[in-house]
NUVOTOR-885903 format. One line per 4 residues: number of its first residue (from 1); for each residue x, y, z of N, C-alpha, C, O, CB. Coordinates in Angstrom, 3 decimals, padded with zeros to 6 digits. Atoms other than C-alpha are relative to their C-alpha. Glycine has a CB too. Layout:
NUM> X/Y/Z/X/Y/Z/X/Y/Z/X/Y/Z/X/Y/Z | ...
***
This chain:
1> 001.086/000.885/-000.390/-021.461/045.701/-008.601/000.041/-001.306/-000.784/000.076/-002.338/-000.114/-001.340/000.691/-000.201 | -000.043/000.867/000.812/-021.377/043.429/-011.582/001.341/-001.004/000.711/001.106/-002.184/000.970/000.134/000.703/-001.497 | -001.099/000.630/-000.331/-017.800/042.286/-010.318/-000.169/-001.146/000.870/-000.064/-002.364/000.721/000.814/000.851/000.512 | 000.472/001.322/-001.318/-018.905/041.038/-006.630/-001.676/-000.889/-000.447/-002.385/-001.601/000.264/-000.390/001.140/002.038
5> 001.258/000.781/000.280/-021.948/039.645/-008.285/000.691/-001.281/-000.716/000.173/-002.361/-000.432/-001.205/000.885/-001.024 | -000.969/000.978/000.948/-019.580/037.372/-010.522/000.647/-000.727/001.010/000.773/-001.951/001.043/001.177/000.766/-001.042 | -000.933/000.925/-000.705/-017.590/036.548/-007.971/-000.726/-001.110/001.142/-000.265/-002.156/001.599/001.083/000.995/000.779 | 000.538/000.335/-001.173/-020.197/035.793/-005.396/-000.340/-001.783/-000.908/000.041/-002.911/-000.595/-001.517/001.291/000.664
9> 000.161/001.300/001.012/-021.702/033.283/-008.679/001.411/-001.287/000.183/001.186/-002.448/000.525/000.043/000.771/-001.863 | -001.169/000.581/000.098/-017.984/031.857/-008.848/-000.109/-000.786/001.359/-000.557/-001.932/001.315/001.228/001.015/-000.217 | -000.159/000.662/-001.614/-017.668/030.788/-005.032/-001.357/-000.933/000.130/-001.409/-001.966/000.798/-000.003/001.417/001.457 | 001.710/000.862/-000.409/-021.812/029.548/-005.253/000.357/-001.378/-001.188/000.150/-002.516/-000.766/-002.091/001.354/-000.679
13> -000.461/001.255/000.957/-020.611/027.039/-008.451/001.259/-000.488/000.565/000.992/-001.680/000.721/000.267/000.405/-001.638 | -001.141/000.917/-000.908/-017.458/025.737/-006.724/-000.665/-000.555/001.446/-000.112/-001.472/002.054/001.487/001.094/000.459 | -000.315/000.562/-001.191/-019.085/025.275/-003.573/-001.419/-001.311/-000.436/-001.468/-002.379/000.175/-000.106/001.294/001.617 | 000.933/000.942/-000.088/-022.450/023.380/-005.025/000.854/-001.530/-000.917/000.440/-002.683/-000.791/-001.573/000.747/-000.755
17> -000.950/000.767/000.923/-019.725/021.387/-007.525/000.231/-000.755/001.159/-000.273/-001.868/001.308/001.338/000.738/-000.837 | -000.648/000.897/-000.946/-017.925/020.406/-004.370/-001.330/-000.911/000.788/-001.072/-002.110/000.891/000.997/001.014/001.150 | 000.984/000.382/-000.671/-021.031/019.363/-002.589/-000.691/-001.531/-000.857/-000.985/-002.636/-000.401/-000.976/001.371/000.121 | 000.201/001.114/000.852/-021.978/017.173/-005.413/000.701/-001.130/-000.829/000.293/-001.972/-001.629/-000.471/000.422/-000.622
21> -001.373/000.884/000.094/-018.694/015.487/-005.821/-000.273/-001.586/000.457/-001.048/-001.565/001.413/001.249/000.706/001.111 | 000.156/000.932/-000.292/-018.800/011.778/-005.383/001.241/-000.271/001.148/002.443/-000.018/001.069/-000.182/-000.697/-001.154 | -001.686/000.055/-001.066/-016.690/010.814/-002.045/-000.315/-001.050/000.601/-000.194/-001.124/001.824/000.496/001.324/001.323 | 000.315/000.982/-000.729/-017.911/007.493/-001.658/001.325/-001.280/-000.012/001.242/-002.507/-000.063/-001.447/-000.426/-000.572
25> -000.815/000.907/000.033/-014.224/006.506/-001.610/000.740/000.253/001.595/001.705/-000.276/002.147/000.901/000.119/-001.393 | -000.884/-000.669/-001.660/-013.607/008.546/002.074/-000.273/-001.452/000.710/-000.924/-002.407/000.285/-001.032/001.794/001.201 | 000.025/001.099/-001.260/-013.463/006.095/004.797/-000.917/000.835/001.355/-000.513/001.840/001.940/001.963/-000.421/000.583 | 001.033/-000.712/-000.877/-016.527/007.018/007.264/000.055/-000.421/001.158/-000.592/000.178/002.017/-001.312/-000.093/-000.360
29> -000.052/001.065/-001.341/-015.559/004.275/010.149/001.002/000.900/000.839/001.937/001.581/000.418/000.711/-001.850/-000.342 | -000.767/-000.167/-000.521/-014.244/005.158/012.834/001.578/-001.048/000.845/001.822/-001.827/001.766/-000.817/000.560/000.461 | -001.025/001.508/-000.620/-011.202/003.089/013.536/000.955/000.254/001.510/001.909/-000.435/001.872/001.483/-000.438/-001.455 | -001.095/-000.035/-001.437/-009.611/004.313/017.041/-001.627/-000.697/000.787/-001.737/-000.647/002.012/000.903/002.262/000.801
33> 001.465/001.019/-000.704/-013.424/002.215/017.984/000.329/-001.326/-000.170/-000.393/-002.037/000.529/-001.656/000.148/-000.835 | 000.161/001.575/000.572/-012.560/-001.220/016.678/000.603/-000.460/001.354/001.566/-000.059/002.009/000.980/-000.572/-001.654 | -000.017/000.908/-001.299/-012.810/-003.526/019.506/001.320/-001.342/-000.079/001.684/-002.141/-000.941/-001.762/-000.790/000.095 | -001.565/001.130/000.137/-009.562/-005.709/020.560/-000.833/-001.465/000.587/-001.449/-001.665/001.634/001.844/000.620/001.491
37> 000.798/000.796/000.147/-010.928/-008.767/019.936/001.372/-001.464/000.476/001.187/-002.681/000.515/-000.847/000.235/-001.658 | -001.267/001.422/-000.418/-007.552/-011.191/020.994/001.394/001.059/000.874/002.079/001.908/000.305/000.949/-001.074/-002.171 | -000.966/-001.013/-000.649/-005.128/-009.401/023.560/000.843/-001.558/000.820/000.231/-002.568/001.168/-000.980/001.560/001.301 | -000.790/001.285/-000.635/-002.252/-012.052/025.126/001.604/000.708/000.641/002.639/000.615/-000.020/000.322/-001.413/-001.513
41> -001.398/-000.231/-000.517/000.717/-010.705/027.095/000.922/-000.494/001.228/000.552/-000.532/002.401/-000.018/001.120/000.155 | -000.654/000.633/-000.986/003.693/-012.241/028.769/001.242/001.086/000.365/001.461/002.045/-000.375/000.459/-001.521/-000.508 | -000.427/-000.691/-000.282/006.214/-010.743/030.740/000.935/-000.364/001.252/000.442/-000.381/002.380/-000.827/000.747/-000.051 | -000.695/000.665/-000.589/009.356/-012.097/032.346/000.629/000.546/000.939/000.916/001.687/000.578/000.605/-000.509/-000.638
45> -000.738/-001.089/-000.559/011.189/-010.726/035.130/001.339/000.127/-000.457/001.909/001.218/-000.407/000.027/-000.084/001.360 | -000.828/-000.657/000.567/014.047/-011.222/033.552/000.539/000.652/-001.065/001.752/000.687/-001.276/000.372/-000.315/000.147 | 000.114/-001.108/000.611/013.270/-008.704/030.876/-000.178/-000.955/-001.467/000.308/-000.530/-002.515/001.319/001.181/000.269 | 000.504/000.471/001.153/012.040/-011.105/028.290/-001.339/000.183/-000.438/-002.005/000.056/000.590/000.194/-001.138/000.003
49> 001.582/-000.090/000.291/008.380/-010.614/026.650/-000.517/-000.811/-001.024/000.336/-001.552/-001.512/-000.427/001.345/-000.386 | 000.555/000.088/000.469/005.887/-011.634/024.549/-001.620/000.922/-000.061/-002.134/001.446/000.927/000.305/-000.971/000.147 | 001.320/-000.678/000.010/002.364/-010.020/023.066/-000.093/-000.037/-001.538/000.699/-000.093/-002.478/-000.092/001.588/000.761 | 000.745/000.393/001.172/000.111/-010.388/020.546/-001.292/000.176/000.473/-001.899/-000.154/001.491/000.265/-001.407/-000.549
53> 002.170/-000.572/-000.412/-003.695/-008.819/020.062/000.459/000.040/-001.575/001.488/-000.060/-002.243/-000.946/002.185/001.290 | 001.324/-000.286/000.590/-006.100/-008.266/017.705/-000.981/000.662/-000.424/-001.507/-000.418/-000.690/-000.378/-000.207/000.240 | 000.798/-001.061/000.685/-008.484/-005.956/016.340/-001.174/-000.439/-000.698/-001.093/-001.360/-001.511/000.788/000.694/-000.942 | 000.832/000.524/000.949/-011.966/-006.131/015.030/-000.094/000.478/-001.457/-001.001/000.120/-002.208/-001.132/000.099/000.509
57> -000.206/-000.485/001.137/-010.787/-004.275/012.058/001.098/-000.576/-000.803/001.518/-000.179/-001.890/000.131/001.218/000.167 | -001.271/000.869/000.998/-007.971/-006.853/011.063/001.218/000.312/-000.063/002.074/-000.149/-000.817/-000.150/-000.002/-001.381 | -001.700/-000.048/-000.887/-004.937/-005.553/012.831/000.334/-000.492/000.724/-000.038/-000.286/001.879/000.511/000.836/000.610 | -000.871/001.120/-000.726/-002.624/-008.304/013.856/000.941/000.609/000.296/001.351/001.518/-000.426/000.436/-001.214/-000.672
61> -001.502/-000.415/-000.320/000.500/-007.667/015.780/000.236/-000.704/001.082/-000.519/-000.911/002.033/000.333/001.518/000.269 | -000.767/000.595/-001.504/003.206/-009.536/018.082/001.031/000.432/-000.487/001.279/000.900/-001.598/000.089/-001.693/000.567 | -001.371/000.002/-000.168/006.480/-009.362/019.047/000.668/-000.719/001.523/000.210/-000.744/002.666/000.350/001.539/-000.155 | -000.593/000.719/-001.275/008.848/-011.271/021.331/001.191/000.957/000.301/001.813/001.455/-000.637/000.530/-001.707/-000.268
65> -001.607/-000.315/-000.209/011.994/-009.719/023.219/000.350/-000.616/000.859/-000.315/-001.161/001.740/000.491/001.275/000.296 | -001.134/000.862/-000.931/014.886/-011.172/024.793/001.292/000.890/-000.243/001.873/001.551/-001.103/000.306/-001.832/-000.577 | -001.245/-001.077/-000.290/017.515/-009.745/026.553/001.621/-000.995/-000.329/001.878/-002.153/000.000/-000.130/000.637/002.082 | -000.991/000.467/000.886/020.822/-010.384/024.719/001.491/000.022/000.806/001.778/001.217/000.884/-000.036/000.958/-001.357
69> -001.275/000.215/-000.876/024.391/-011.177/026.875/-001.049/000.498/001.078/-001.085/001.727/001.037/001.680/000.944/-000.323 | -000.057/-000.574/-001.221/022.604/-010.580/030.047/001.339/-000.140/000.999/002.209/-001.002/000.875/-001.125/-000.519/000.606 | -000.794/-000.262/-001.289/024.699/-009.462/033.300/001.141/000.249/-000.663/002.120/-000.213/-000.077/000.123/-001.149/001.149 | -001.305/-000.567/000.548/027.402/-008.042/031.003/-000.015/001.462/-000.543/-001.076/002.083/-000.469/000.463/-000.888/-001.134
73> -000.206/-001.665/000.205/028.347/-004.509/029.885/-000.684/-000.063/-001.438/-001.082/000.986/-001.944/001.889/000.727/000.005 | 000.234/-000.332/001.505/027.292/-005.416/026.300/-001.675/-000.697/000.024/-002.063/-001.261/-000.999/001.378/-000.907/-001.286 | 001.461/000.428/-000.072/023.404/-006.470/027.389/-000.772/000.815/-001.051/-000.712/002.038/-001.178/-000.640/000.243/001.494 | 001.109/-000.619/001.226/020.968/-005.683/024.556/-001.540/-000.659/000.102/-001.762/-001.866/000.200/000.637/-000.459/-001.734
77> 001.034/001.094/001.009/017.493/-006.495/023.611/-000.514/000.607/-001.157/-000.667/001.700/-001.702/-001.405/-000.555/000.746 | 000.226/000.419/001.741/016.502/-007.847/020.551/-001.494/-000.112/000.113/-001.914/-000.816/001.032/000.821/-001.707/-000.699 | 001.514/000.370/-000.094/012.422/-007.602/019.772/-000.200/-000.259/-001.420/000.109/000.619/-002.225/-001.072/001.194/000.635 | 000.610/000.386/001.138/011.128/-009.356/016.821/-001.276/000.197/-000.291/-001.897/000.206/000.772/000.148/-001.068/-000.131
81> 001.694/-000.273/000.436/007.527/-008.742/015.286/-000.137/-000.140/-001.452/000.533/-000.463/-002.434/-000.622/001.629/000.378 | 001.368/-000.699/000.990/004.836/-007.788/013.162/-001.108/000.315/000.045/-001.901/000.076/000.955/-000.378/-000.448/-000.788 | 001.580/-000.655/-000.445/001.910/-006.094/012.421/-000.510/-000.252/-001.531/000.311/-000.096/-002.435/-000.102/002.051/000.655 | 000.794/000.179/001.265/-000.537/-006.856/009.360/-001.395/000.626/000.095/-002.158/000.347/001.020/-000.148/-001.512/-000.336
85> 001.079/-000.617/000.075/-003.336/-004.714/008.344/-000.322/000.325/-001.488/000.559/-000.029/-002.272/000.082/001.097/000.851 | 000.760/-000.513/001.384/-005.514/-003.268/004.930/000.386/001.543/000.130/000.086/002.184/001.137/-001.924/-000.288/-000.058 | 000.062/-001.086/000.422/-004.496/-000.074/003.541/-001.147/000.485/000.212/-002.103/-000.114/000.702/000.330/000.065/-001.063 | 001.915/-000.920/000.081/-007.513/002.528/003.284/000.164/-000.323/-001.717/-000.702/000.239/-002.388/-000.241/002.622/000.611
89> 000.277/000.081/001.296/-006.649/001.313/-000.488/-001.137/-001.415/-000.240/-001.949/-001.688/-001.124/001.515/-000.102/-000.781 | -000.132/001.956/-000.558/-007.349/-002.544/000.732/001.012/-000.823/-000.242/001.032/-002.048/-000.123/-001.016/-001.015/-000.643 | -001.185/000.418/000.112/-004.216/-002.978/-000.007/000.667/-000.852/001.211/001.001/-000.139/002.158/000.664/001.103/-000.293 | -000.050/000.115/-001.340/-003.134/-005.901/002.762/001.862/000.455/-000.060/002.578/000.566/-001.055/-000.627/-001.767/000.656
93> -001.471/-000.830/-000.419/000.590/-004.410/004.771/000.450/-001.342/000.835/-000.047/-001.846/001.842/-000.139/001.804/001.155 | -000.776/001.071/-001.023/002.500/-007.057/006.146/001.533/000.437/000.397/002.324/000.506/-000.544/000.120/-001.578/-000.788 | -000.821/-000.850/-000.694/005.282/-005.504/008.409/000.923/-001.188/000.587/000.373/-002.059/001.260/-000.803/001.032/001.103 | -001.149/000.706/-001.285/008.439/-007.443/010.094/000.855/000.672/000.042/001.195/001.456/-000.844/000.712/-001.377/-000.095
97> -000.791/-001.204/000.101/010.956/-005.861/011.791/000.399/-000.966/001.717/-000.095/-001.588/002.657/-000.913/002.021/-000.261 | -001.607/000.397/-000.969/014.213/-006.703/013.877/000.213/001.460/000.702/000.108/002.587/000.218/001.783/-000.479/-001.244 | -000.511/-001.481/-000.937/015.252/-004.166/016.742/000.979/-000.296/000.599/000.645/-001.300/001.228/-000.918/000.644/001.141 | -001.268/000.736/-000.789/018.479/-004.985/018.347/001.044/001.273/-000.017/000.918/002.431/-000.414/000.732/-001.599/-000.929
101> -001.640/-000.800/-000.392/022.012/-003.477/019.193/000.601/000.992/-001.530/001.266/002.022/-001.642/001.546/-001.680/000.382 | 000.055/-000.782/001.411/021.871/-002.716/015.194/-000.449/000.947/-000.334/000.088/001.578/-001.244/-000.416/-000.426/-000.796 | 000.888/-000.667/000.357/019.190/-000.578/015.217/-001.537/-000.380/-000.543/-001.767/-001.537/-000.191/000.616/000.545/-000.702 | 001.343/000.492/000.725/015.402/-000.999/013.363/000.229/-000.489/-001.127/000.671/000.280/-001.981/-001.003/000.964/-000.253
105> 000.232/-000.096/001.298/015.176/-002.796/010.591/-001.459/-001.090/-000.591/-001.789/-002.274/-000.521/001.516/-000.380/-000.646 | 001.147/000.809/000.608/011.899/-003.057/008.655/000.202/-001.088/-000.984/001.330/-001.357/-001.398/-000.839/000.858/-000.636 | 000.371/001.096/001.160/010.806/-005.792/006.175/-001.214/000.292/-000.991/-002.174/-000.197/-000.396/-000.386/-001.387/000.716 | 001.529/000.599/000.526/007.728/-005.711/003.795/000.128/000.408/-001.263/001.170/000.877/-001.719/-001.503/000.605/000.702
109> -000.304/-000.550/001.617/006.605/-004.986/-000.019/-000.528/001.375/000.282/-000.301/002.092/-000.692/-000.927/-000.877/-001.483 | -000.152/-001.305/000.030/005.654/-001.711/001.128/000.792/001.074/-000.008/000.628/002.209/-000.456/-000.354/000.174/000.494 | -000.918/-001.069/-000.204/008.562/-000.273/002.086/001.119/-000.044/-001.373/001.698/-001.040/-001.806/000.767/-000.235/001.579 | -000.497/-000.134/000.952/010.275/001.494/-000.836/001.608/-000.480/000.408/002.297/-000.449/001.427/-000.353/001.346/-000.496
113> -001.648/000.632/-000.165/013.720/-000.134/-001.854/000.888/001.048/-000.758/000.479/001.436/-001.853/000.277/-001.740/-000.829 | -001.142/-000.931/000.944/016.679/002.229/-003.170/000.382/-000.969/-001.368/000.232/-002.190/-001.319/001.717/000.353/001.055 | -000.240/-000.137/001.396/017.692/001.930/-006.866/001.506/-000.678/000.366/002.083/-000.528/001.443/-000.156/001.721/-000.776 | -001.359/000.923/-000.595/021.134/-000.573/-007.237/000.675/001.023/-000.147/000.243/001.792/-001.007/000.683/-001.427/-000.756
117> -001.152/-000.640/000.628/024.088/001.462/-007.361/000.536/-000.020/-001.553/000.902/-001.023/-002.165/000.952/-000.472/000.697 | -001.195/000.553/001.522/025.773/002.439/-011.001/001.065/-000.873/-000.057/001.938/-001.007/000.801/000.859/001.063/-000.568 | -001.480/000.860/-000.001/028.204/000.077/-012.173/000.834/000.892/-000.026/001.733/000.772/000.805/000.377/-000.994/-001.173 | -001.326/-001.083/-000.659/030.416/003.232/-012.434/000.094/000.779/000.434/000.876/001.630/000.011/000.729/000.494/-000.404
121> -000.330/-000.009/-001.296/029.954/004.245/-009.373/000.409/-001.201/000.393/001.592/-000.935/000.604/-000.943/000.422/000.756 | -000.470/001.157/-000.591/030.732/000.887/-008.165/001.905/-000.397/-000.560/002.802/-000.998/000.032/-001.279/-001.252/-000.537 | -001.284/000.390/000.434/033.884/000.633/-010.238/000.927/001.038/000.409/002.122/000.818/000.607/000.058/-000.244/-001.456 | -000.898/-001.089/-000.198/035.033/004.138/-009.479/000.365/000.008/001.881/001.314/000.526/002.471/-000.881/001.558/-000.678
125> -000.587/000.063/-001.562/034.792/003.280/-005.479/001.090/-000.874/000.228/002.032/-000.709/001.003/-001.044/-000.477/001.023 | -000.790/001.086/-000.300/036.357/000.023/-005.992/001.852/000.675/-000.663/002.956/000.267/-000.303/-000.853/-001.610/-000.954 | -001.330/-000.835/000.171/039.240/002.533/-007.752/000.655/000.158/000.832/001.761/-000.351/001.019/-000.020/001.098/-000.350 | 000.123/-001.167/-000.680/039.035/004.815/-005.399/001.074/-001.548/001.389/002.255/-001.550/001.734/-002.207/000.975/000.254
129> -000.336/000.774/-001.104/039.468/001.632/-002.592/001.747/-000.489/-000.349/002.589/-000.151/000.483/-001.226/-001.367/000.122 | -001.470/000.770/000.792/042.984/-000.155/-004.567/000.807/000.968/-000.425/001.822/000.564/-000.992/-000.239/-000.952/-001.413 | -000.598/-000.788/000.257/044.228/003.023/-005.131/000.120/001.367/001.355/-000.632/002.331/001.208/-000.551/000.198/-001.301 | 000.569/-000.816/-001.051/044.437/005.192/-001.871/000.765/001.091/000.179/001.912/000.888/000.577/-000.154/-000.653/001.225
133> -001.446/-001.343/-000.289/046.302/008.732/-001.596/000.711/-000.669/000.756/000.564/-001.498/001.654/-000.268/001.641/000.875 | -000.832/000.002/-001.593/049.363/009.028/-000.242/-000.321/000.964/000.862/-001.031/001.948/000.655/001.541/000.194/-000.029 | 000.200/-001.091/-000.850/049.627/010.626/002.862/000.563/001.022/000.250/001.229/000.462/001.120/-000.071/-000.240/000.825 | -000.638/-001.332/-000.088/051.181/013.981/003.239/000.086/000.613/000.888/-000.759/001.369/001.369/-000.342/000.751/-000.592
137> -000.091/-001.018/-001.678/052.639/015.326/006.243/000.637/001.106/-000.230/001.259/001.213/-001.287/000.924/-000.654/001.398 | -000.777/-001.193/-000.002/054.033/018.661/006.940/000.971/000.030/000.714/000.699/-000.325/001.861/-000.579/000.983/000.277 | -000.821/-000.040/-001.229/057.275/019.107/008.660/-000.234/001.630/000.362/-000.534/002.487/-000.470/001.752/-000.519/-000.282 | 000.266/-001.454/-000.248/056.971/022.399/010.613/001.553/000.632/000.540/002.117/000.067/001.477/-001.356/000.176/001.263
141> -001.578/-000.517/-000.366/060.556/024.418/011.038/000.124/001.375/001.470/001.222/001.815/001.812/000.680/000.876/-001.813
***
């Protein structure tokens, strides 16, 4: 008896603790509500665009594309942008970003950057490159 009486105590102090927790750092807005307050889109037939909106919560975004060698086997498009908005820290995010025949590539100070390579790693590839096995064939009898 004593046991589940302890325990029941245990679960009643964690849950009035939690209850009395300060959480006036949650975010209470709802943001799939914020009203598009600037909307602009173009749209070419021959597969070029533009667009750019707005948000009453301070999300900017455009991007243009254009189609790259048209009427050839190697046709691409290329879309340029961005999007700028506030963290839930208020941190502001400023985003650019290339899409093309290359692939995605972002831009901003958010996105983490890799660490430089060691210099020896760098010296041991550049070895590795000026020095290349030979090749070794088998004759078969």
């Amino acid at each position: 008896m004593f046991f589940k009486l302890s325990k029941f105590l245990v679960v009643l102090a964690v849950a009035v603790a939690c209850a009395a927790a300060d959480v006036s750092h949650v975010v209470r807005s709802d943001e799939s509500q914020a009203p598009i307050v600037r909307s602009n889109y173009e749209i070419h037939p021959e597969g070029h665009f533009e667009y750019a909106q707005e948000t009453g919560n301070g999300i900017v975004s455009q991007a243009q594309g254009v189609v790259k060698n048209p009427n050839s086997e190697n046709a691409a498009l290329e879309v340029k942008g961005s999007v700028r908005y506030n963290a839930p820290d208020g941190t502001p995010v400023n985003l650019e970003y290339i899409s093309d025949e290359n692939g995605y590539r972002p831009t901003g100070s958010h996105i983490p950057v890799s660490p430089p390579i060691p210099e020896l790693i760098l010296r041991s590839l550049q070895y590795i490159a000026d020095h290349p096995a030979p090749v070794v064939t088998r004759k078969t009898v």
